[in-house]
N, C-alpha and C positions, 0 to 999 in steps of 0.2 A: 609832414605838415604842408598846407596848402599857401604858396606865393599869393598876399593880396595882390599885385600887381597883375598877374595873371589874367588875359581875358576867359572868359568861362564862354566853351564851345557850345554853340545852339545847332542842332539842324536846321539845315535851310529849307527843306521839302517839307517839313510839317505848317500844318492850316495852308498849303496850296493843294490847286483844284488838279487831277489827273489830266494828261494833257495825251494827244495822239499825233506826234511831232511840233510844229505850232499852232497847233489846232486845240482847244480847247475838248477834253472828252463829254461834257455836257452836253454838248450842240451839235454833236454828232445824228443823235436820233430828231431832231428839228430839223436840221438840214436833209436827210434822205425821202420824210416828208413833202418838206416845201420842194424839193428837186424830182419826187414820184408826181404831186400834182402838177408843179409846172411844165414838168415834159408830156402831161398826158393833155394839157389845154392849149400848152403851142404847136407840137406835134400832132397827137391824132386829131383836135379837137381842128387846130387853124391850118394845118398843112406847112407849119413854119420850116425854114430849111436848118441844119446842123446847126451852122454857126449861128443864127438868130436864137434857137433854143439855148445853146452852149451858154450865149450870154444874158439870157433873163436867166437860168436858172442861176447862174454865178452872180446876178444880180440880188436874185431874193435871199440865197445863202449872205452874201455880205452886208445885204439889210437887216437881216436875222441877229445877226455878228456885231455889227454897232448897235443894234437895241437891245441886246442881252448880253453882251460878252462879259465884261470885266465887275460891273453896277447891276444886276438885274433887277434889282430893287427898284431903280430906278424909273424904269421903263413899265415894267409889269405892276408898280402898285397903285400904278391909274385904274386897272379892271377891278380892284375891292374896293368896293363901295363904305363907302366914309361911317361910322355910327353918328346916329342920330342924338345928340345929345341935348335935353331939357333944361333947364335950372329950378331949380325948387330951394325952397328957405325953410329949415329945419334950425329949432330952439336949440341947441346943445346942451342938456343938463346931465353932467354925468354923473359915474353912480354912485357917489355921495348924495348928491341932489334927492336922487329917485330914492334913494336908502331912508334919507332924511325924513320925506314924506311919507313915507308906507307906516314908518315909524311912529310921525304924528297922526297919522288918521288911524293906529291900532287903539294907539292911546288914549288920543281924545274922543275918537270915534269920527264919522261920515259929519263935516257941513251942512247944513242944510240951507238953499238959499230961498231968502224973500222974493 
């Protein structure tokens, strides 16, 4: 038999995101991205020297990183565009209602109005 007193053991690694040392493994493919374009517009494009490259690319990588890392939701659910939503006013008659009626007009038969 099982001690109520007893804590009941959880893994800890489950519902966490894969990681590549402290690096989150998501943001791996975004980061080699923004680090191919940036070395190709400060380097080839502006002639920028090592160290000016070195530090925009680690610049955009860690812009990346606070606007995606932990919340992406956060960040990225500015680009989906909002639904458009109406208001409209409908009778609610349910289907006793609608029963009722079908009922009387078999019966009595169609109204006819003046």
């Amino acid at each position: 038999m099982s001690n109520d007193n007893e804590f009941r053991r959880v893994n800890q690694i489950l519902g966490a995101s894969p990681k590549i040392g402290p690096f989150p493994s998501d943001l791996v493919f975004p980061w080699i991205l923004i680090s191919l374009f940036l070395f190709f517009v400060c380097y080839v494009f502006l002639n920028l020297p090592w160290l000016w490259v070195i530090l925009i690319v680690a610049w955009g990588d860690a812009t990346w990183w606070v606007l995606t890392g932990s919340r992406p939701h956060k960040f990225l659910s500015k680009f989906i565009p909002v639904p458009r939503w109406s208001r409209g006013v409908y009778h609610f008659s349910g289907f006793h209602g609608r029963l009722r009626m079908e009922l009387a007009r078999k019966h009595h038969g169609q109204r006819k109005r003046i």
